[in-house]
C-alpha distance (Angstrom), angle and dihedral (degrees) to the residues before:
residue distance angle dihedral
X1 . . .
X2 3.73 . .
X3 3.78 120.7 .
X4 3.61 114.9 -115.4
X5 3.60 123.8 -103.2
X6 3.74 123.9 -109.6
X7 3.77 106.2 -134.0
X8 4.35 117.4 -150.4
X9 3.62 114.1 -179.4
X10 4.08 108.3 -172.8
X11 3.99 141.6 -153.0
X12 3.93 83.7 26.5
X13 4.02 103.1 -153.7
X14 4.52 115.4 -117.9
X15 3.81 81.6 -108.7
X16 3.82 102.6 44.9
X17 3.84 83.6 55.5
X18 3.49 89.3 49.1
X19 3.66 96.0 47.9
X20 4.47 84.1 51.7
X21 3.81 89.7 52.8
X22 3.90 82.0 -135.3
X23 3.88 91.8 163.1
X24 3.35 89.2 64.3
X25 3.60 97.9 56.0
X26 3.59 124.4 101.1
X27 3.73 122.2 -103.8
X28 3.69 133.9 -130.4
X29 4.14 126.1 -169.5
X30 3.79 118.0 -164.4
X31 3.91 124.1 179.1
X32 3.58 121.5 -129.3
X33 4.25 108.1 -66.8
X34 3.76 136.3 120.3
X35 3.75 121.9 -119.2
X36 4.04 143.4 147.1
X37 3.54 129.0 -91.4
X38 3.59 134.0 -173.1
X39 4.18 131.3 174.0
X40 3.38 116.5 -145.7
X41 3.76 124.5 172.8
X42 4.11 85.9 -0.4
X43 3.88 155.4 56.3
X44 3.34 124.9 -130.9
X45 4.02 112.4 -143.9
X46 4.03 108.2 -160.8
X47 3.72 138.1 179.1
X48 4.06 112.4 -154.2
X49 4.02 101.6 -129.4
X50 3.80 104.3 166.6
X51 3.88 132.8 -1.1
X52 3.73 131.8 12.3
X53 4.13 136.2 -86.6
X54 3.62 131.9 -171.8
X55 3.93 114.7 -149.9
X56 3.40 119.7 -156.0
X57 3.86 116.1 -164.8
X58 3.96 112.2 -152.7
X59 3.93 102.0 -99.0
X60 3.72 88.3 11.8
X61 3.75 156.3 118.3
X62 3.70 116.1 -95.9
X63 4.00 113.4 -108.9
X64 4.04 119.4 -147.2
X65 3.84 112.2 -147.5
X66 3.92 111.8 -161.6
X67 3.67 126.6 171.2
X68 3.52 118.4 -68.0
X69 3.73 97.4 29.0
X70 4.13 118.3 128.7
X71 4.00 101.2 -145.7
X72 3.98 126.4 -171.4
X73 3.81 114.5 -155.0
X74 3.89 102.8 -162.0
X75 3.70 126.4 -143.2
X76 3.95 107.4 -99.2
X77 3.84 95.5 46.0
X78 3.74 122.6 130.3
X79 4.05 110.7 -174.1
X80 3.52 148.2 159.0
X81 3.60 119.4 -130.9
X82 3.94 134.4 -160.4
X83 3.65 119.7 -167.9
X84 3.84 99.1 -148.9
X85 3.99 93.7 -179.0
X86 3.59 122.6 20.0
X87 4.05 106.9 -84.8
X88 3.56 137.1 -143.2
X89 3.90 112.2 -175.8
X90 3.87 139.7 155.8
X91 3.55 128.2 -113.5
X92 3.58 153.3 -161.1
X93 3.49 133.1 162.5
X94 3.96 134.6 -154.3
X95 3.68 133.8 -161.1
X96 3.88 109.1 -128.9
């Protein structure tokens, strides 16, 4: 089975934001460190606030997550990530 893809949509626009509700999100912070992460029975919808992450999908191409990018982590993905400067992000997650 193909992995799913991670999907990064840039230079979001004041009222595609808006139209998110990605204020309202909860944040999460994480220093700089490498570790796994797999969704199962979710997504993970993220907005890149501070810092930068590379995602590695398992068979994959590596994804670079910079500030300002809106990032969908599908259900089904297995990953490694490594925080490469301490990141501050948004997130929501949905059951799918």
């Amino acid at each position: 089975m193909a992995m799913p893809k991670i999907v990064v949509e840039k230079n979001l626009s004041d009222e595609r934001k808006a139209e998110l509700g990605i204020a309202s999100w909860n944040i999460w912070d994480c220093d700089v460190r490498e570790f796994r992460l797999d969704f199962q029975g979710e997504s993970e919808h993220s907005y890149i606030l501070e810092g930068e992450i590379v995602v590695t999908p398992d068979g994959g191409e590596s994804v670079t997550l910079v500030p300002g990018d809106y990032v969908i982590f599908p259900d089904g993905l297995t990953s490694m990530w490594s925080v490469t400067k301490t990141l501050k992000k948004h997130y929501m997650k949905t059951p799918d």
